[in-house]
KETOR-160541 format. One record per residue (C-alpha): residue in one letter; x, y negated, z negated. Coordinates in Angstrom, 2 decimals, always signed. Each point is the difference from the previous one (the first is absolute). Example, Ala and Ser with C-alpha at 12.3 -4.5 7.8 and 13.67 -1.06 7.14 Angstrom:
+------+---------+---------+---------+
| rest |    east |   north |      up |
+------+---------+---------+---------+
|    A |  +12.30 |   +4.50 |   -7.80 |
|    S |   +1.37 |   -3.44 |   +0.66 |
+------+---------+---------+---------+
***
This chain:
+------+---------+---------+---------+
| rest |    east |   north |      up |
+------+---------+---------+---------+
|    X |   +1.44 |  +86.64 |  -70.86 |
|    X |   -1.58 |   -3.19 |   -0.47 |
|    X |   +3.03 |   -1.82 |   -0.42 |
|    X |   +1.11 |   +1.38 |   +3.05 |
|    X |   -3.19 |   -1.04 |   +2.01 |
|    X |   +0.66 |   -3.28 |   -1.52 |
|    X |   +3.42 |   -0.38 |   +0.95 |
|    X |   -1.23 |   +0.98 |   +3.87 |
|    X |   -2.38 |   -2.35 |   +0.30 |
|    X |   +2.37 |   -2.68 |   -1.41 |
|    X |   +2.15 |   +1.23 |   +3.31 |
|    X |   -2.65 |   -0.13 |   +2.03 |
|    X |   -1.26 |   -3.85 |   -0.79 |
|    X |   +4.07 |   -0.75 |   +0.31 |
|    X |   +0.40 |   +1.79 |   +3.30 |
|    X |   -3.35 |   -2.30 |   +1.48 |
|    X |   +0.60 |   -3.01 |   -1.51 |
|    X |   +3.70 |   +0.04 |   +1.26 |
|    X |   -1.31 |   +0.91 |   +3.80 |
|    X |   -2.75 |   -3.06 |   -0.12 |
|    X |   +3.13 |   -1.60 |   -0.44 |
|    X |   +2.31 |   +0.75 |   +2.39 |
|    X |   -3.18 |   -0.39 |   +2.69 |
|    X |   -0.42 |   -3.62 |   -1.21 |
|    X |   +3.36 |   -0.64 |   +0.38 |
|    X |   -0.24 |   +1.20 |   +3.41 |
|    X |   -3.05 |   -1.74 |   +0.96 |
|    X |   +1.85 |   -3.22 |   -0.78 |
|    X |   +2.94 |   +0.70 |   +1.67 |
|    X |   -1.75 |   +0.87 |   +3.22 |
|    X |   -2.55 |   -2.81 |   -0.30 |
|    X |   +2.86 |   -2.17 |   +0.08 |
|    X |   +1.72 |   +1.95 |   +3.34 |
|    X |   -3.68 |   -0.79 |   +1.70 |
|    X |   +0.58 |   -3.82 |   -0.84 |
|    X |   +3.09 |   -0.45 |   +1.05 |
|    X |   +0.57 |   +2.73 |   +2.88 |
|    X |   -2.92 |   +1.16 |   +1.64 |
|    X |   -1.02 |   -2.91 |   +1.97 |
|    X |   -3.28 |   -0.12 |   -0.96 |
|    X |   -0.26 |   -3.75 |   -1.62 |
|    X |   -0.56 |   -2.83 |   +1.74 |
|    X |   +2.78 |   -1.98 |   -0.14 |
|    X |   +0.05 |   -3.33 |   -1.04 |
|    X |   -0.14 |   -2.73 |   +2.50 |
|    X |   +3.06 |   -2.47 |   +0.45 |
|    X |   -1.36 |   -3.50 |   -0.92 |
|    X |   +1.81 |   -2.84 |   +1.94 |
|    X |   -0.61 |   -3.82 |   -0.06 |
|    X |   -1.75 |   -1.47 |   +3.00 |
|    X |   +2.22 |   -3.05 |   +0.74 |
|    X |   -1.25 |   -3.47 |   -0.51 |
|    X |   +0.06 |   -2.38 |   +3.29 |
|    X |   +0.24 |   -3.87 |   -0.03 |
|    X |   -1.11 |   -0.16 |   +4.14 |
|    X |   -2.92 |   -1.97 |   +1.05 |
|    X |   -2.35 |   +2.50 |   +1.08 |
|    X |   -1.51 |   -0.60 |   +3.79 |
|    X |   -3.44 |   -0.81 |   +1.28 |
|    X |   -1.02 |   +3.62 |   -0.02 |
|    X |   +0.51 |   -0.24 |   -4.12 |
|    X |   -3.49 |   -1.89 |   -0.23 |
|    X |   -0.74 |   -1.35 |   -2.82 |
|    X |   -3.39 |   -0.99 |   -1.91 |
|    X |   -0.95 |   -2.74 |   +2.74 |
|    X |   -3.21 |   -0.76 |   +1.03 |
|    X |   -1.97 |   -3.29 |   +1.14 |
|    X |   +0.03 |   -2.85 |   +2.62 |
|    X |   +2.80 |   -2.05 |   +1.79 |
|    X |   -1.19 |   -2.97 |   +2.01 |
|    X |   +2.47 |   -1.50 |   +2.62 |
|    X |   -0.28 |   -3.14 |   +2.19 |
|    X |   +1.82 |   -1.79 |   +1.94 |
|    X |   +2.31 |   +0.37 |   +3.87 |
|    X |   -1.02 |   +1.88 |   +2.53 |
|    X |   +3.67 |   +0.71 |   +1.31 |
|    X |   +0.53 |   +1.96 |   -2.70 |
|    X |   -3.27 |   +2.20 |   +0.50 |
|    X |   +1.82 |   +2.80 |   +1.63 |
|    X |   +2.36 |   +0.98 |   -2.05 |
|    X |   -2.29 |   -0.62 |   -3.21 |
|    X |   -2.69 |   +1.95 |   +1.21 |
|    X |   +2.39 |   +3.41 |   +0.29 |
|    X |   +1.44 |   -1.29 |   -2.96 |
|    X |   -3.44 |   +0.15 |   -2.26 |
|    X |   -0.71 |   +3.45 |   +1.81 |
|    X |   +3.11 |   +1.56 |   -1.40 |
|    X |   -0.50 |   -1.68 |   -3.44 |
|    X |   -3.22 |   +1.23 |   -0.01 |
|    X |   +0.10 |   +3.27 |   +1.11 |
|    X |   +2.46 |   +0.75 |   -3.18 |
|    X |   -2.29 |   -2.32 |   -2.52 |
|    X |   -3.49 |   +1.28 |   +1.27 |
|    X |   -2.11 |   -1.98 |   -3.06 |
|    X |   +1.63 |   -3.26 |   +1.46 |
|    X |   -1.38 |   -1.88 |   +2.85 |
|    X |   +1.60 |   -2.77 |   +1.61 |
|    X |   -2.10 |   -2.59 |   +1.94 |
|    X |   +1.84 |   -2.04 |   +2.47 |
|    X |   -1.74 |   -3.06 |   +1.79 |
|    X |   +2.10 |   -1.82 |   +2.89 |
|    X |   -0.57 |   -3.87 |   -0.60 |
|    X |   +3.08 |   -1.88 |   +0.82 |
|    X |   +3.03 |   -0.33 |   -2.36 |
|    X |   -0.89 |   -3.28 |   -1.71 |
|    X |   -3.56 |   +0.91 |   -0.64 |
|    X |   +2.25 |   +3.37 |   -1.91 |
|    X |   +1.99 |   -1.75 |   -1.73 |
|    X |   -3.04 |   -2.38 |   -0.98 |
|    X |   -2.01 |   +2.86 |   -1.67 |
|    X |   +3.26 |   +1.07 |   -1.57 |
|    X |   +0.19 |   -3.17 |   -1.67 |
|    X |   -3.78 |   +0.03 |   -0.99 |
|    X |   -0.32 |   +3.39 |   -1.06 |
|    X |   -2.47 |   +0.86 |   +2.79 |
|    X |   +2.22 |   +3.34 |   +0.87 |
|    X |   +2.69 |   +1.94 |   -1.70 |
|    X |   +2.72 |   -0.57 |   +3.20 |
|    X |   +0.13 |   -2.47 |   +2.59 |
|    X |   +1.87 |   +0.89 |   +3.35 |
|    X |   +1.83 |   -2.52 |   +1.45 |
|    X |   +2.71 |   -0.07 |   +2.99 |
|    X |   +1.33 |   -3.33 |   -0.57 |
|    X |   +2.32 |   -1.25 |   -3.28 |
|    X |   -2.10 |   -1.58 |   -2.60 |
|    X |   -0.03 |   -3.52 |   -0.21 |
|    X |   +1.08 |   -2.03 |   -2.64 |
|    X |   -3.21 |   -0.51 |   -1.79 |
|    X |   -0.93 |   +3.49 |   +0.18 |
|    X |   +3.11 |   +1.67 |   -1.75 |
|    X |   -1.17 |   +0.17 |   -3.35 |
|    X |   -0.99 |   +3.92 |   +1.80 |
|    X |   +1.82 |   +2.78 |   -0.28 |
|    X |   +1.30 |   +2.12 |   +2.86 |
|    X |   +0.94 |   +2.43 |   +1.36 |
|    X |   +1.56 |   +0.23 |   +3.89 |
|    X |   -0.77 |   +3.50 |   +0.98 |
|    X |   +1.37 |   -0.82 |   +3.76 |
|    X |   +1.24 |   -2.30 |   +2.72 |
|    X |   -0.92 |   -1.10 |   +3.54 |
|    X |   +2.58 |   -1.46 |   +2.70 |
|    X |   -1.02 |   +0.11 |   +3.72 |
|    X |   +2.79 |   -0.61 |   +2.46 |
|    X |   -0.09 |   -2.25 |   +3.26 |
|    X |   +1.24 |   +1.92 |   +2.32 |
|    X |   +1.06 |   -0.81 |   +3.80 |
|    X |   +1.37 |   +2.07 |   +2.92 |
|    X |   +3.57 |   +1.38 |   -0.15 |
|    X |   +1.32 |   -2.17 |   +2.96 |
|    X |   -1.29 |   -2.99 |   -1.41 |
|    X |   +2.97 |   -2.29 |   -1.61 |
|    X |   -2.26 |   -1.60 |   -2.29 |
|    X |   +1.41 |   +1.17 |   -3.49 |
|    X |   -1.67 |   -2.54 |   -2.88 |
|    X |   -3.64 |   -1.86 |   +0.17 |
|    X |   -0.59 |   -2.32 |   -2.50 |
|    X |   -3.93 |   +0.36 |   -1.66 |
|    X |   -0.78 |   -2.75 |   +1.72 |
|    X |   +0.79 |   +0.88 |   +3.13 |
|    X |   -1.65 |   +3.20 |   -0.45 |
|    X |   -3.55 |   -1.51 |   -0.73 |
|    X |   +0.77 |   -2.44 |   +2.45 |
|    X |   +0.46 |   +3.24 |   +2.40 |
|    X |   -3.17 |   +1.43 |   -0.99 |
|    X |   -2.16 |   -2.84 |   -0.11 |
|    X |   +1.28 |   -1.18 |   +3.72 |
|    X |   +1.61 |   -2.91 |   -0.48 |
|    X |   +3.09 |   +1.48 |   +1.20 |
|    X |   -0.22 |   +2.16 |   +2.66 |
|    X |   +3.03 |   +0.21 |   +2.11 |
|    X |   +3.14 |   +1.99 |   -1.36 |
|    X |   +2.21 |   -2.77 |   +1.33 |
|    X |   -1.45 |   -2.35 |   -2.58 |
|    X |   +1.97 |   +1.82 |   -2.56 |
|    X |   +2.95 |   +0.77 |   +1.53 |
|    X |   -1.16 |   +2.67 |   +2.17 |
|    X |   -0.43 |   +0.76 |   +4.12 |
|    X |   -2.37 |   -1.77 |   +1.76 |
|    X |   -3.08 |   +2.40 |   -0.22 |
|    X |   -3.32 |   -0.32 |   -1.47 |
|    X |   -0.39 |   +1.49 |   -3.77 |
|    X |   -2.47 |   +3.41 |   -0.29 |
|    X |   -1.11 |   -0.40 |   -3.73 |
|    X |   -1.50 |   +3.57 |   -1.00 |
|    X |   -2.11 |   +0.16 |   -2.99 |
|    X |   -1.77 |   +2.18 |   -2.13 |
|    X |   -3.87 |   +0.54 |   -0.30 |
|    X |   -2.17 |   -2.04 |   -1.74 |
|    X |   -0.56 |   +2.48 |   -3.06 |
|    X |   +3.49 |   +0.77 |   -0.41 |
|    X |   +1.71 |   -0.45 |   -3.29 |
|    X |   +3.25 |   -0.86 |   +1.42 |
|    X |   -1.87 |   -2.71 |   +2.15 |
|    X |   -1.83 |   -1.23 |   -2.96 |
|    X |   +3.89 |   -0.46 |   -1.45 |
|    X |   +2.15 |   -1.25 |   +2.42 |
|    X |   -2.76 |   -2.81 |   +0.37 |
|    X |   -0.11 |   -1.34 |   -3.14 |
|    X |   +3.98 |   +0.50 |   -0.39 |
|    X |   +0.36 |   -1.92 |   +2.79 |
|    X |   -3.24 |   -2.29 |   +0.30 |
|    X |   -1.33 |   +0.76 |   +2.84 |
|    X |   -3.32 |   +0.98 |   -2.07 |
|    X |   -0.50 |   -4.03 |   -0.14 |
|    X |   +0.59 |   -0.79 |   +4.11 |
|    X |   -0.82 |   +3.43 |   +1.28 |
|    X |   +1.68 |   +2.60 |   +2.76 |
|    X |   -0.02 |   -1.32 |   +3.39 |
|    X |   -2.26 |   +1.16 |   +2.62 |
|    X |   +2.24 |   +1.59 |   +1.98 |
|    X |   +1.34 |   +2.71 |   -2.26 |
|    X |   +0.41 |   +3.86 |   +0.58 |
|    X |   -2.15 |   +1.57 |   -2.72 |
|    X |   +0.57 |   +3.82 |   -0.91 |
|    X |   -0.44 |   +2.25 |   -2.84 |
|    X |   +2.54 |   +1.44 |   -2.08 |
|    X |   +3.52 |   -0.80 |   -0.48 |
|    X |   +1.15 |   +2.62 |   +2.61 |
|    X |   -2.24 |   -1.89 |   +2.22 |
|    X |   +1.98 |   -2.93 |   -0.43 |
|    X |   +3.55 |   +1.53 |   -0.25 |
|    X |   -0.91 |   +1.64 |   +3.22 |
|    X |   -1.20 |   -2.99 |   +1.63 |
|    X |   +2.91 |   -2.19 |   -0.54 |
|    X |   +2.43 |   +3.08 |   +0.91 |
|    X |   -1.75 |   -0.18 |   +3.38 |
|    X |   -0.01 |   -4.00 |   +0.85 |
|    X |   +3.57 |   -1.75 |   -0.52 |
|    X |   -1.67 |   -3.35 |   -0.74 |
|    X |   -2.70 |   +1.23 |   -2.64 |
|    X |   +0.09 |   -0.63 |   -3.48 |
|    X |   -1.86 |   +2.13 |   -2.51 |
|    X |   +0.17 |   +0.55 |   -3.52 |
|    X |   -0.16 |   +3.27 |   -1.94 |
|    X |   +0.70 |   +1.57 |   -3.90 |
|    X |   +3.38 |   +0.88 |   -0.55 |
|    X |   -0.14 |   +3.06 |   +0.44 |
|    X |   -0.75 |   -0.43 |   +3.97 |
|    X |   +3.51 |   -0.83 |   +0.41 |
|    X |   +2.08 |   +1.06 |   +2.26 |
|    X |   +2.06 |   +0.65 |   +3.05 |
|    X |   -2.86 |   -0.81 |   +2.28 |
|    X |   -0.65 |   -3.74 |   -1.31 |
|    X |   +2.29 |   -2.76 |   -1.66 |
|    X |   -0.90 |   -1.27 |   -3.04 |
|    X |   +1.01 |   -3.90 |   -0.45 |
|    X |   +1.22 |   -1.66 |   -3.14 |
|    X |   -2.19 |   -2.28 |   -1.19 |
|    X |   +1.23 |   -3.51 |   -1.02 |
|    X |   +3.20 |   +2.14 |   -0.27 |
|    X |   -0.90 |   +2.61 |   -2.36 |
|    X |   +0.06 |   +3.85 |   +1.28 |
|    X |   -3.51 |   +2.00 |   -0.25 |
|    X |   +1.27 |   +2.84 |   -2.34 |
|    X |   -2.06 |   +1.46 |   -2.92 |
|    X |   +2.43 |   -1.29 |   -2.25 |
|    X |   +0.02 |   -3.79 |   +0.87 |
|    X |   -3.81 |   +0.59 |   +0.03 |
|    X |   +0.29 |   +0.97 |   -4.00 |
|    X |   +2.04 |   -2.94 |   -0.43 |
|    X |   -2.58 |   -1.93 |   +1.08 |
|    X |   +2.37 |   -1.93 |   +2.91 |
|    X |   -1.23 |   +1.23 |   +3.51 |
|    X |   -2.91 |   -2.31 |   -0.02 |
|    X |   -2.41 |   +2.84 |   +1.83 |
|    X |   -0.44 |   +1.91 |   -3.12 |
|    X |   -2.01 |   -0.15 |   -3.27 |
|    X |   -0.82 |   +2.40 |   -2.51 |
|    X |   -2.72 |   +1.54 |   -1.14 |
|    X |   -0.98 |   +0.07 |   -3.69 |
|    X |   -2.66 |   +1.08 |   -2.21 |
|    X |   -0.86 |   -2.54 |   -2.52 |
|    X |   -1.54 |   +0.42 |   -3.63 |
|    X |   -0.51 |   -1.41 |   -3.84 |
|    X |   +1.81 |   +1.68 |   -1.63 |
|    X |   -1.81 |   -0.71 |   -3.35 |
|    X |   -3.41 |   +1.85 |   +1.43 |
|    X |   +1.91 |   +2.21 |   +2.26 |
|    X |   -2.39 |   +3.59 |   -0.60 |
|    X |   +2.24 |   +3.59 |   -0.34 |
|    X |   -1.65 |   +1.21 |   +3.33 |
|    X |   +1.34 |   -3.37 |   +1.66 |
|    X |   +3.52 |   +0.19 |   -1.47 |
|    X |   +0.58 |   +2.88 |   +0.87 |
|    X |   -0.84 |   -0.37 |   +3.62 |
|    X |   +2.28 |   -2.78 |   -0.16 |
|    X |   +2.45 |   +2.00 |   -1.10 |
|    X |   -0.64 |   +2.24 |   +2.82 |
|    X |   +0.43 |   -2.17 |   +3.00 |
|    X |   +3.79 |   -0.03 |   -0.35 |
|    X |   +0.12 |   +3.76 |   -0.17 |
|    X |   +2.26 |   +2.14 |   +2.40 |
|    X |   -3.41 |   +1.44 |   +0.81 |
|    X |   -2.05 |   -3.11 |   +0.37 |
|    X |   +2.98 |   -1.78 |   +2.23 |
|    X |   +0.11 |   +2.50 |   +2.38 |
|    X |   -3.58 |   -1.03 |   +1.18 |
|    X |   +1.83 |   -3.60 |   +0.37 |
|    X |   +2.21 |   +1.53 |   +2.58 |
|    X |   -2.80 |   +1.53 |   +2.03 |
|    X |   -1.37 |   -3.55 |   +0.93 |
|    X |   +3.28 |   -1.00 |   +0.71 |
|    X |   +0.55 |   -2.20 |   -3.25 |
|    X |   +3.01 |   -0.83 |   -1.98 |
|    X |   +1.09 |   +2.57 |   -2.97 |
|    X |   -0.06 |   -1.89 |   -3.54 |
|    X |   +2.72 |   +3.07 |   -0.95 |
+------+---------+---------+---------+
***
């Protein structure tokens, strides 16, 4: 009997042990169909590379600039600066730019002294003063411009300041009909006034008395549209059918002869610098001015393009 009993139990402890088994083996087995078929893992997230880029990043990618610009120097150029430094600015708000108008020379002067970080200037620099850098962020040309009908087709520069400072004053002294020249001019604070007298020199004898004095190029190019025997002159871009523009001393009055430097009533205007104590804020605003963005404000005071 108590072999038996022994024998049962020894069936028993088989039986159990062989059905913790057979559960662990299923555990397993359905563990692993949860892992891999019901969904319920996150799955892992696909890494990809973010690609590298080589492109100059634009003004709205400001970097760690901060501190003071001083510029001096022309007034012709104050225009187009000032919504230059605006734009700059408004992307690099720790940098301020100070600009003071006092006459190219007295720019290029402080340039060379170290009394700013960039001198204006809307004239070439002279020989002595080219041991500068700089850079020409536009041009100016200004046309002389006559009415259609009138067969005058090239003035030389002297004859133009001549013109305008009344020593000549009938168009038949240059080839023309016999009728008395209307010289139309620009106002006294006018930029383009302040240029086409020193280009031409009347700044040294002065614009004769009797000159028609508006404001504005359209001002001008409408004037001389109206009067067949005025002369004006205007920026290029106050060309048109409504007024001639002349050649002067032969050469056409085209943006590109203007570059060249070889239509006489142009110049350009440059920012100049040491490069040796040139700051980071002041580079880089150099580096600005011949921006697509900064040259469109170069249009919009009817300058010359540097691109």
């Amino acid at each position: 009997m108590k072999k038996f009993f022994n024998m049962k139990k020894i069936i028993s402890f088989m039986l159990v042990f062989t059905m913790m088994f057979v559960l662990a083996a299923c555990g397993k087995k359905g563990d692993k169909v949860d892992e891999n078929k019901t969904g319920t893992e996150e799955p892992t997230p696909e890494v990809t590379e973010t690609p590298t880029t080589t492109e100059t990043p634009d003004k709205t990618d400001t970097t760690a600039l901060a501190g003071t610009v001083s510029i001096t120097g022309s007034t012709s150029v104050e225009k187009i600066l000032m919504d230059m430094i605006s734009d700059f600015t408004a992307y690099n708000p720790d940098v301020k730019i100070n600009y003071t108008g006092t006459g190219s020379s007295a720019g290029i002067t402080d340039a060379m002294n170290g009394a700013n970080d960039i001198g204006a200037s809307s004239r070439n620099l002279k020989e002595e003063e080219k041991g500068l850098e700089q850079v020409i962020f536009a041009y100016d040309g200004i046309a002389v411009v006559l009415h259609p009908s009138n067969k005058i087709a090239d003035l030389t520069i002297e004859q133009i300041l001549k013109i305008y400072s009344g020593e000549i004053t009938n168009w038949s002294e240059l080839g023309g009909k016999d009728a008395n020249i209307i010289v139309v001019s620009r106002e006294g604070a006018s930029g383009t006034r302040g240029a086409f007298e020193e280009l031409t020199g009347l700044g040294d004898v002065g614009l004769v008395e009797s000159a028609t004095v508006v404001e504005g190029n359209g001002n001008v190019q409408a004037t001389v549209a109206g009067n067949e025997n005025a002369i004006g002159y205007v920026s290029f871009s106050f060309i048109n059918e409504k007024v001639k523009a002349v050649t002067v001393d032969g050469i056409e009055a085209t943006p590109e002869n203007a570059k060249e430097g070889t239509y006489v009533l142009s110049r350009p205007f440059l920012l100049v610098y040491n490069k040796d104590t040139a700051s980071p804020e002041a580079s880089a605003f150099l580096e600005y001015v011949v921006s697509p963005d900064a040259q469109e404000f170069v249009e919009d005071h009817g300058g010359i393009r540097v691109d």
